[in-house]
C-alpha positions as CSV (number, residue, x, y, z in Angstrom):
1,X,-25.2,-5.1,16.8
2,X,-21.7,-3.1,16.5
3,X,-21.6,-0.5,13.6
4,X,-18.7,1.0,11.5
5,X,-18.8,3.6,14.4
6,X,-18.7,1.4,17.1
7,X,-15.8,-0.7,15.8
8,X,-13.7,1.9,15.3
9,X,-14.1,3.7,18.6
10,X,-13.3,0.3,20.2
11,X,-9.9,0.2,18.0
12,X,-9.0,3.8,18.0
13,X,-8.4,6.1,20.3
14,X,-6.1,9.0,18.5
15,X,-4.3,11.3,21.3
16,X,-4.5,13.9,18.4
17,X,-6.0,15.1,15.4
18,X,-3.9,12.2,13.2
19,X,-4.5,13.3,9.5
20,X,-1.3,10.9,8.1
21,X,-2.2,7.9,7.3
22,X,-0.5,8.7,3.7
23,X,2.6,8.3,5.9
24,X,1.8,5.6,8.1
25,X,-1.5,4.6,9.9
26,X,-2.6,3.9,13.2
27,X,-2.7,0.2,14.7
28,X,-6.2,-0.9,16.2
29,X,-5.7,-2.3,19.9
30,X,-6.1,-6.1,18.6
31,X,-3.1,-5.8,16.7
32,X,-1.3,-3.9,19.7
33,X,-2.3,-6.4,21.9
34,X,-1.7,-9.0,19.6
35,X,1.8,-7.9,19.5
36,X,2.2,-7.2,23.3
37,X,1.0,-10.8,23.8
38,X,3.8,-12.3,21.4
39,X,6.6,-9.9,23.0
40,X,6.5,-11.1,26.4
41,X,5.8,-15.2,25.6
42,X,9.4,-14.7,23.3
43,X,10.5,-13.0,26.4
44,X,9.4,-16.1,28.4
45,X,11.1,-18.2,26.3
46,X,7.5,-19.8,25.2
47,X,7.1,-17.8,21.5
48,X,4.1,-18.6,20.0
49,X,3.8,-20.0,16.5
50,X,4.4,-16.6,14.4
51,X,4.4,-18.6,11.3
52,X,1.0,-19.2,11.6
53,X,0.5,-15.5,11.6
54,X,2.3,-14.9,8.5
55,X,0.2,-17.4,7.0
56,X,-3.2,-15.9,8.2
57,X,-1.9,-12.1,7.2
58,X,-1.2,-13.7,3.4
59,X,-4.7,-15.3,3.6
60,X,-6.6,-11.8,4.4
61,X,-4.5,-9.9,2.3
62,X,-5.3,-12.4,-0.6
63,X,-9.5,-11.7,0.2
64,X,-9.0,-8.0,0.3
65,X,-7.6,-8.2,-3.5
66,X,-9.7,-11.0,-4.8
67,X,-7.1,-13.4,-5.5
68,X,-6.0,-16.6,-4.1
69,X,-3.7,-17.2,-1.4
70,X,-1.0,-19.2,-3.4
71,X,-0.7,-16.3,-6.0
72,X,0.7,-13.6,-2.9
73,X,4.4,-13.6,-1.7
74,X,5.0,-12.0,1.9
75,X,8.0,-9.7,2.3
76,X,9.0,-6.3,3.5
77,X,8.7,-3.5,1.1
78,X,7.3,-2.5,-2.4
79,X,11.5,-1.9,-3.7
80,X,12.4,-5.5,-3.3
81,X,9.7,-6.4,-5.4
82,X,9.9,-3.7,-7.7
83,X,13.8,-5.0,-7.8
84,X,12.5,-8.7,-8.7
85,X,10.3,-7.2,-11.7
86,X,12.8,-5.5,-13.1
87,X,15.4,-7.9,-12.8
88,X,13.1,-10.1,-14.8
89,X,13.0,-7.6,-18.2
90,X,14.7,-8.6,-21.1
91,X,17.8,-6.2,-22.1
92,X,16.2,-3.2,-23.9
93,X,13.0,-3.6,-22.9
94,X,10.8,-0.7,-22.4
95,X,9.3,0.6,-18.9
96,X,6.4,3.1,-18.7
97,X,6.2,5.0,-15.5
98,X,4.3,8.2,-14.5
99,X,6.3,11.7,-13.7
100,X,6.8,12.3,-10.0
101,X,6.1,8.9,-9.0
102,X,7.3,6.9,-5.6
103,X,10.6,6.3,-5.8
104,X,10.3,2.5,-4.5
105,X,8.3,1.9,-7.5
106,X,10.5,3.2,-10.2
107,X,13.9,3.4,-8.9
108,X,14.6,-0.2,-9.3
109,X,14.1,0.2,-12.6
110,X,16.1,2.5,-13.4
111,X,19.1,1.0,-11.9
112,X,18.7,-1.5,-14.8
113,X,20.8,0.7,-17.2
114,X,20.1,-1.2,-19.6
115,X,16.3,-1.0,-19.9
116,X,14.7,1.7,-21.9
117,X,12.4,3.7,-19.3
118,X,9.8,6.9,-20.6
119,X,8.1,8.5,-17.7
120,X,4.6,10.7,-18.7
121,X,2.1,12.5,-16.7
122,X,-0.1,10.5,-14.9
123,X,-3.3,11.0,-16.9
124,X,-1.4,10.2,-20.2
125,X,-0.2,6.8,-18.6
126,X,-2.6,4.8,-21.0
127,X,-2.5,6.7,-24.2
128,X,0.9,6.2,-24.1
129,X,1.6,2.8,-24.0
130,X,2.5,1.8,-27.6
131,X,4.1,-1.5,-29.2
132,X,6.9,-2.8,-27.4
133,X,6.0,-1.6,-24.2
134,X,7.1,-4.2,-22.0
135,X,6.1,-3.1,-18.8
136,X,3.7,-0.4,-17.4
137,X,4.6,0.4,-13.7
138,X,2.5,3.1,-11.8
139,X,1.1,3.8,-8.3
140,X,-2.6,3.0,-8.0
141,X,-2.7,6.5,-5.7
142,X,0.2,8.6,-6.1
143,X,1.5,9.4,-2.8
144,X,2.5,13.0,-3.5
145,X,-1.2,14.4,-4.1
146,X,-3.8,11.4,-4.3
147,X,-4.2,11.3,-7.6
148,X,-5.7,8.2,-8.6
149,X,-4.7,6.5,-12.0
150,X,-7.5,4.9,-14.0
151,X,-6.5,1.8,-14.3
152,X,-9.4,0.8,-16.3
153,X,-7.9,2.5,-19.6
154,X,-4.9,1.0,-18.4
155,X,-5.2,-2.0,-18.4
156,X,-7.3,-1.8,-21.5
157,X,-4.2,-0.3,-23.1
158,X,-1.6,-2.8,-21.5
159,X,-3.8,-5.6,-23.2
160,X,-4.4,-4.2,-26.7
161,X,0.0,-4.3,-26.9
162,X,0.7,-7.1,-25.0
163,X,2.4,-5.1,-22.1
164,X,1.8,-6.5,-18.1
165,X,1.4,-4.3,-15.4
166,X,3.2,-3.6,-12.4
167,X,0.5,-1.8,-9.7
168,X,1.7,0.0,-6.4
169,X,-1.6,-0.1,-4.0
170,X,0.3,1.1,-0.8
171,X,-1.8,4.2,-1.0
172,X,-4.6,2.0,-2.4
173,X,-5.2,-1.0,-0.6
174,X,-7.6,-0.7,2.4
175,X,-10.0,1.8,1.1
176,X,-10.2,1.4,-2.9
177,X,-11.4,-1.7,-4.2
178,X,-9.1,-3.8,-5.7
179,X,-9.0,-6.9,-8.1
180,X,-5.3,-7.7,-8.3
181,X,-6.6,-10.7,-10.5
182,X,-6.6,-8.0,-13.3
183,X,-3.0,-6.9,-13.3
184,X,0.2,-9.0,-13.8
185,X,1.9,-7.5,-10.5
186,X,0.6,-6.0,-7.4
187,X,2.7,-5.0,-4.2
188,X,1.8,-3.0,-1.5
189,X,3.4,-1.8,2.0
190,X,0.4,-2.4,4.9
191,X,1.1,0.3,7.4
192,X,-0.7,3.0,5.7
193,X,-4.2,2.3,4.7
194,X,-4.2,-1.3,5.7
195,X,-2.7,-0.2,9.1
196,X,-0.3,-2.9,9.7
197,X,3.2,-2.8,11.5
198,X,6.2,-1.7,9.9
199,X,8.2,-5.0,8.3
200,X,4.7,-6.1,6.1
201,X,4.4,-6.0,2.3
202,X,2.9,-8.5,-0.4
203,X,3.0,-9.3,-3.7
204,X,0.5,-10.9,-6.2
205,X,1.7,-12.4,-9.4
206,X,0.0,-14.3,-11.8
207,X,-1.0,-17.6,-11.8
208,X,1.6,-18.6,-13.7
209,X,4.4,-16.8,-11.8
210,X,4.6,-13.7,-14.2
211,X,8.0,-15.1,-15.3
212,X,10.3,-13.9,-12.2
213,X,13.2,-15.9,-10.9
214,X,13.1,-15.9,-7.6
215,X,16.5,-14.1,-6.7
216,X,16.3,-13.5,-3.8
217,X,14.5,-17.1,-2.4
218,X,15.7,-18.2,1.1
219,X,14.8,-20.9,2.8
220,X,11.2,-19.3,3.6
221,X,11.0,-20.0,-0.3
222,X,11.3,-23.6,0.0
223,X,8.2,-25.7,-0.6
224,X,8.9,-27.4,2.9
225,X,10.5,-24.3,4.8
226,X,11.7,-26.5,7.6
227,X,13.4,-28.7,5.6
228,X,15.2,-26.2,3.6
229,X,17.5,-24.8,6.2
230,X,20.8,-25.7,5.0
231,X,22.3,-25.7,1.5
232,X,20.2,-25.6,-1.8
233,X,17.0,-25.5,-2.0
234,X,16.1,-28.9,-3.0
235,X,12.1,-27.7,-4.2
236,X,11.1,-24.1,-4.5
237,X,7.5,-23.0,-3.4
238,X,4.8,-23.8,-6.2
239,X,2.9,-20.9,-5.5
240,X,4.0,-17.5,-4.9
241,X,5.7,-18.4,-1.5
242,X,8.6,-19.1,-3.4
243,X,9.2,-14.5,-3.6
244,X,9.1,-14.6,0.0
245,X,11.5,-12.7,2.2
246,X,11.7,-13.7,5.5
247,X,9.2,-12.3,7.8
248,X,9.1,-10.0,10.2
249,X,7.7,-12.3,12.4
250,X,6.2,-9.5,14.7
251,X,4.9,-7.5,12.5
252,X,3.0,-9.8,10.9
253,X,1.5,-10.9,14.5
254,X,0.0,-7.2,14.6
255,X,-0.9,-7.5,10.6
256,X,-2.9,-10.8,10.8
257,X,-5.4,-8.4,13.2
258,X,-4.8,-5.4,11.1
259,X,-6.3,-6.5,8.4
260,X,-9.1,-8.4,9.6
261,X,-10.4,-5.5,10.7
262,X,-10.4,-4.3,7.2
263,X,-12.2,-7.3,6.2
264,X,-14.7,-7.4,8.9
265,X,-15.5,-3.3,7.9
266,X,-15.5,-3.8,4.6
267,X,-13.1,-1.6,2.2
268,X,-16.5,-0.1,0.6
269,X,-17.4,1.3,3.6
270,X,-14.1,2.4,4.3
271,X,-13.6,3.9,1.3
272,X,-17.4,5.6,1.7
273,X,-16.3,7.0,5.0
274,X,-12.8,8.2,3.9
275,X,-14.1,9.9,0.8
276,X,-16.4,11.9,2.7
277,X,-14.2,13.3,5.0
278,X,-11.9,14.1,2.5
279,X,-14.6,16.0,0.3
280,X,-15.8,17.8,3.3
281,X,-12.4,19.2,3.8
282,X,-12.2,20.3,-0.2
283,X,-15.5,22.2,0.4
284,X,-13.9,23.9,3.4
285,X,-10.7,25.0,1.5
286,X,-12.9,26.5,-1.4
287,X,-15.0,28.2,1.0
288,X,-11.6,29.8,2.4
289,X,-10.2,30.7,-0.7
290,X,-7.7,27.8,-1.2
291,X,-8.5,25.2,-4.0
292,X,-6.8,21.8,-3.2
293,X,-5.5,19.7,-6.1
294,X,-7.6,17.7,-8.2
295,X,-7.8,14.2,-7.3
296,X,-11.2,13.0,-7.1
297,X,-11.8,10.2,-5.6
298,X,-8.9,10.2,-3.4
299,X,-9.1,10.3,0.4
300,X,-5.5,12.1,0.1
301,X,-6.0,16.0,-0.7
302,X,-3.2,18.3,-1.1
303,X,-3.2,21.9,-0.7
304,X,-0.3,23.9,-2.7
305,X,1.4,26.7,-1.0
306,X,0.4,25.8,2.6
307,X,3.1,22.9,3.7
308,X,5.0,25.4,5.5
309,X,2.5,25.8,8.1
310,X,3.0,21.3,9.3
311,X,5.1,22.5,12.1
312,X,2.7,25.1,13.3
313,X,0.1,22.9,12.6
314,X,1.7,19.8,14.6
315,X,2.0,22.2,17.6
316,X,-1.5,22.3,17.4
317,X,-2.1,18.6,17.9
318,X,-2.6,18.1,13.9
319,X,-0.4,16.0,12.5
320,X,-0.2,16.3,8.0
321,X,2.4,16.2,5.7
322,X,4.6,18.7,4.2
323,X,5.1,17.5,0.6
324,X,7.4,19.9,-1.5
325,X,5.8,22.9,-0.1
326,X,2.0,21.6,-0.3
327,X,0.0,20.4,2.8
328,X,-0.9,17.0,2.2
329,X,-4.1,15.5,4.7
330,X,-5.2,11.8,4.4
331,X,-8.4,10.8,5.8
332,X,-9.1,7.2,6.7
333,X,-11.9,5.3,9.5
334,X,-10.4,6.4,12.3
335,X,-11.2,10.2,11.7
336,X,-14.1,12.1,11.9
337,X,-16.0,15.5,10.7
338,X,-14.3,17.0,14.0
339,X,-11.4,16.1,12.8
340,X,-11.9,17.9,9.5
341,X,-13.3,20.9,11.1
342,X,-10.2,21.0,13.5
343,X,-7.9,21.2,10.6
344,X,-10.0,23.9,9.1
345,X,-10.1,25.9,12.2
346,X,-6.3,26.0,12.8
347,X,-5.7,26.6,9.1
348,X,-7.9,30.1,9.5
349,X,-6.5,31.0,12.4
């Protein structure tokens, strides 16, 4: 019977001590594979049906978040969608964001002149939502240091003034369990935590749509794609198709195995696995002398004062992030207590 373990060491093979994911993850050999297969049949001239792929990666990602299929769009990055939501605000209406947070998320707001937006500390986030918030958007994991929101209160608060939320899980999704069902808006990049190919991102929206005009629809946004290739759209997509982009076809090849994997592990265990790691390295910095910053929970911990030392660090065959002059480590399945200890060792040397 294969384990967590043995899965992983079949996938994974790191030529280094990879401590990144927070920037970008590594692909399991399925997906490579996967991908190396569809490469040389479009060489061929004989591509296979990458549609179908598409279709399969929107399926997964649907599971993973506890929502149906028909209620996630398929694009390419968390700004296009944050673009769509924002584009959808009333003039005046006010946005809620947290200080500091990914630019993707909040930029496209602000680009709205004409919206009202109030950013607060991340802990503040539902305590400040008030009447006539229109729109609370926030990071589930803020990419910067880990900290994880509590999205509990949150969406507590959104309900109680009648404001929807707009949830970023590209540092969440894959290892903290997620039930988009209970936000208005969820998007997430997969090749961090959900270890996709570059080109992947989704979007959940509520049943009813969540009110967004599909601005940007193609014909991938056509209720019969192939027989909206020319002129108008006669029919949009019922479901949440209709916010597709148009894929990137071989990405998604690799992402339909990405994230079966993440299924077939199981993101409690993932999360189990990552969260150890990552507190085994917080216990190692205190017992040095350096106290990481607070975000429990998080498999992201980052350490002020020390980003300076990435380039030594990546001489040294560890690969971490410098993030405004703090060291920034993200542990996911593919690393191990070695790898902790390795990161430890070069950091006393």
């Amino acid at each position: 019977m294969e384990t967590f373990e043995s899965v992983v060491r079949t996938e994974f093979a790191p030529g280094n001590t990879y401590l990144n994911t927070a920037s970008s993850g590594l692909l399991p050999a399925r997906s490579v594979e996967a991908m190396r297969t569809a490469l040389e049949a479009a060489a061929a001239g004989r591509p296979t049906d990458m549609f179908a792929d598409v279709e399969a990666a929107r399926a997964s990602f649907a599971r993973l978040v506890g929502v149906p299929g028909e209620r996630v769009a398929a694009g390419g990055s968390v700004a296009v969608y944050s673009g769509l939501i924002a584009a959808s605000l009333p003039e005046g209406a006010e946005v809620l964001t947290a200080e500091g947070d990914f630019s993707s998320v909040v930029n496209p707001f602000h680009v709205r002149r004409d919206l009202k937006l109030r950013a607060v500390p991340l802990e503040a986030l539902a305590d400040s939502v008030r009447p006539g918030t229109a729109l609370v958007a926030v990071s589930a994991a803020q990419s910067a240091d880990g900290r994880v929101a509590d999205l509990a209160a949150l969406t507590a608060a959104a309900r109680a003034h009648g404001a929807r939320v707009f949830l970023d899980a590209s540092q969440a999704a894959g290892w903290l369990g997620l039930d988009a069902g209970e936000f208005d808006y969820v998007a997430a990049v997969a090749f961090k935590w959900l270890m996709c190919p570059r080109g992947v991102a989704f979007l959940t929206v509520p049943a009813d749509l969540g009110g967004l005009s599909p601005l940007f629809a193609g014909w991938v946004a056509g209720e019969r794609p192939w027989d909206s290739c020319y002129g108008p759209v006669e029919q949009l997509a019922l479901s949440a198709r209709r916010f597709d982009e148009s894929p990137a076809l071989f990405s998604y090849v690799g992402a339909r195995h990405s994230l079966r994997l993440v299924e077939e592990l199981g993101p409690d265990a993932v999360r189990a696995h990552d969260l150890g790691l990552a507190e085994r390295f917080r216990t190692g910095l205190r017992e040095s002398g350096n106290e990481p910053l607070s975000a429990p929970g998080s498999p992201i911990v980052t350490v002020p004062g020390l980003g300076g030392r990435q380039p030594e660090l990546a001489r040294a065959g560890v690969e971490v992030s410098d993030r405004s002059g703090n060291l920034r480590a993200a542990f996911h399945l593919y690393n191990t207590a070695a790898d902790v200890d390795r990161l430890l060792d070069v950091l006393a040397g």
